[in-house]
C-alpha positions in Angstrom: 8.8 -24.2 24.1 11.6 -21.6 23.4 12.3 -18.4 24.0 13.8 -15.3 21.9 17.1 -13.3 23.4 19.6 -11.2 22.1 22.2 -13.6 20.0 25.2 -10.9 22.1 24.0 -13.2 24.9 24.0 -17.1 23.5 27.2 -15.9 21.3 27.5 -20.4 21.5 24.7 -20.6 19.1 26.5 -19.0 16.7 28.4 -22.9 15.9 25.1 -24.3 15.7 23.8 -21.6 12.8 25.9 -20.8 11.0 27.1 -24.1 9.2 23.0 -24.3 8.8 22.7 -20.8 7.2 25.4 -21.2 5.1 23.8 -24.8 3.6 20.4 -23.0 3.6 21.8 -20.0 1.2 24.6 -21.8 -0.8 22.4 -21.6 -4.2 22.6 -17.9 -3.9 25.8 -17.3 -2.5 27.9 -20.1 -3.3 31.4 -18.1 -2.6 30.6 -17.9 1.2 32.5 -19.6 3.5 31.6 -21.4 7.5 34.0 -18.2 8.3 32.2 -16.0 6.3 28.9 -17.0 7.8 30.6 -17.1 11.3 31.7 -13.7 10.9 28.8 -11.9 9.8 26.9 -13.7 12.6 30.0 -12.3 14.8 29.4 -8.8 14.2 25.4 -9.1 14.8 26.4 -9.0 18.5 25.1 -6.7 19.7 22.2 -5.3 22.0 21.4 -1.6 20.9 23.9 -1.1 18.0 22.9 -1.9 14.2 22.9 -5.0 12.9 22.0 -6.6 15.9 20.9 -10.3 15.9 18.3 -12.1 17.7 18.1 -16.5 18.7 15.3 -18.3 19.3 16.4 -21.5 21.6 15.4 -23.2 24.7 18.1 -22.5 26.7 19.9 -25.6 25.2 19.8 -25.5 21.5 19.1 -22.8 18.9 16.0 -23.0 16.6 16.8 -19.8 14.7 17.4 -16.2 14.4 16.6 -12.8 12.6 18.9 -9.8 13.0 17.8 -6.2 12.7 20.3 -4.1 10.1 20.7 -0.5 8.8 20.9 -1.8 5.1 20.3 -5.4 3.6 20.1 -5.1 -0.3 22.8 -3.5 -2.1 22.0 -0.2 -4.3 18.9 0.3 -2.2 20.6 2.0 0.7 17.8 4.5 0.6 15.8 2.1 2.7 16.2 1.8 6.5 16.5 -0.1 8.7 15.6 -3.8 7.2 14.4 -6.9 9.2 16.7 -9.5 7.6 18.3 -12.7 8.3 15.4 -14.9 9.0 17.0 -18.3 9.4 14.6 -21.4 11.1 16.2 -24.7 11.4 15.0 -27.0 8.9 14.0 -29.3 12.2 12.3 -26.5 13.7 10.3 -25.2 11.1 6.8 -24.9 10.8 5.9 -24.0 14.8 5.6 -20.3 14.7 9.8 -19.8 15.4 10.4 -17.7 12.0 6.8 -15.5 13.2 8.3 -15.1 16.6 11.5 -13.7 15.4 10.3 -11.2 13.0 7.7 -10.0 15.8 10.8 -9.2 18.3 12.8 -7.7 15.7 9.6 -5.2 14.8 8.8 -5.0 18.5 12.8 -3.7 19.3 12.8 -1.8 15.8 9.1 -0.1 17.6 10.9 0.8 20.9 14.1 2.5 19.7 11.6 4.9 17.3 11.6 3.1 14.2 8.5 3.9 12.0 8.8 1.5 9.1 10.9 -1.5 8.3 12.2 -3.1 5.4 12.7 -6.4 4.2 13.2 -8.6 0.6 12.7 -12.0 0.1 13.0 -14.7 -2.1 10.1 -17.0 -2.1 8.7 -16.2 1.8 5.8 -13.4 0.8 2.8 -15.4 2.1 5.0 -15.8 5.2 5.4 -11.9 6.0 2.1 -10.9 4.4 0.6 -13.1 7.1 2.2 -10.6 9.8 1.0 -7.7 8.1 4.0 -6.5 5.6 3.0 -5.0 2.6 4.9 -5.5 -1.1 6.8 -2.5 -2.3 8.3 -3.3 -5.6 10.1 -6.3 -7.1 13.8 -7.1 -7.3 16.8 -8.9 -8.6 19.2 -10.0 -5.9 22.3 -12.1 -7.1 19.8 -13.2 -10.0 16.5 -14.5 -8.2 13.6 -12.5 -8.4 12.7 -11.0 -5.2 10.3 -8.5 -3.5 11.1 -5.8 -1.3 8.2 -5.5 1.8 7.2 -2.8 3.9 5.9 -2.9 7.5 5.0 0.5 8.9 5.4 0.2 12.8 
């Protein structure tokens, strides 16, 4: 069982995720750092003020976490505010964590008057089209071909 909070409250996850994150995105972004990743998990805590970050854990270990930004893809700045950051632990995957997130990222997004959210992804489409987000258009980020999705809240 586990449970979804604000990450501004379980800051202690953060050494838990972030070496995982950084392992887990180190074919795209092979200059990052465990302080880079530390930092940019750092400044997601927050509980009402973009990017916010949310952990799913059970109280004693994290699972995972999704964070809820103003923008995530550079030179598309015109779309906001993005669900992004949709990390499971490899251990953890596969029992409805990375669904959970996303659902209380869209369900905060919903409450603070957010009418659509954005999102790109690598390789994860069947994953959000199963919770109802819609492809936009196709995109290159640091050289992989990626979509861009669309929910409309």
């Amino acid at each position: 069982m586990f449970r979804i909070d604000f990450l501004a409250d379980f800051p202690e996850y953060i050494s838990a995720l972030a070496p995982a994150v950084l392992e887990h995105w180190s074919y795209v972004l092979p200059e990052d750092t465990l302080a880079t990743r530390v930092g940019k998990l750092e400044r997601h805590l927050s509980r009402d003020a973009l990017p916010i970050a949310w952990v799913a854990h059970d109280g004693e270990s994290a699972f995972g976490t999704a964070a809820l930004r103003l923008h995530d893809l550079e030179d598309r700045e015109d779309l906001a505010p993005w669900l992004g950051g949709v990390f499971v632990l490899p251990a953890f995957r596969r029992r409805g964590i990375g669904s959970a997130l996303c659902v209380a990222v869209e369900q905060h997004a919903r409450r603070t008057g957010v009418g659509t959210l954005y999102l790109f992804t690598i390789d994860r489409q069947a994953l959000y089209a199963n919770l109802a987000w819609q492809p936009l258009e196709r995109t290159v980020w640091h050289g992989f071909e990626s979509d861009i999705m669309v929910k409309r809240l």
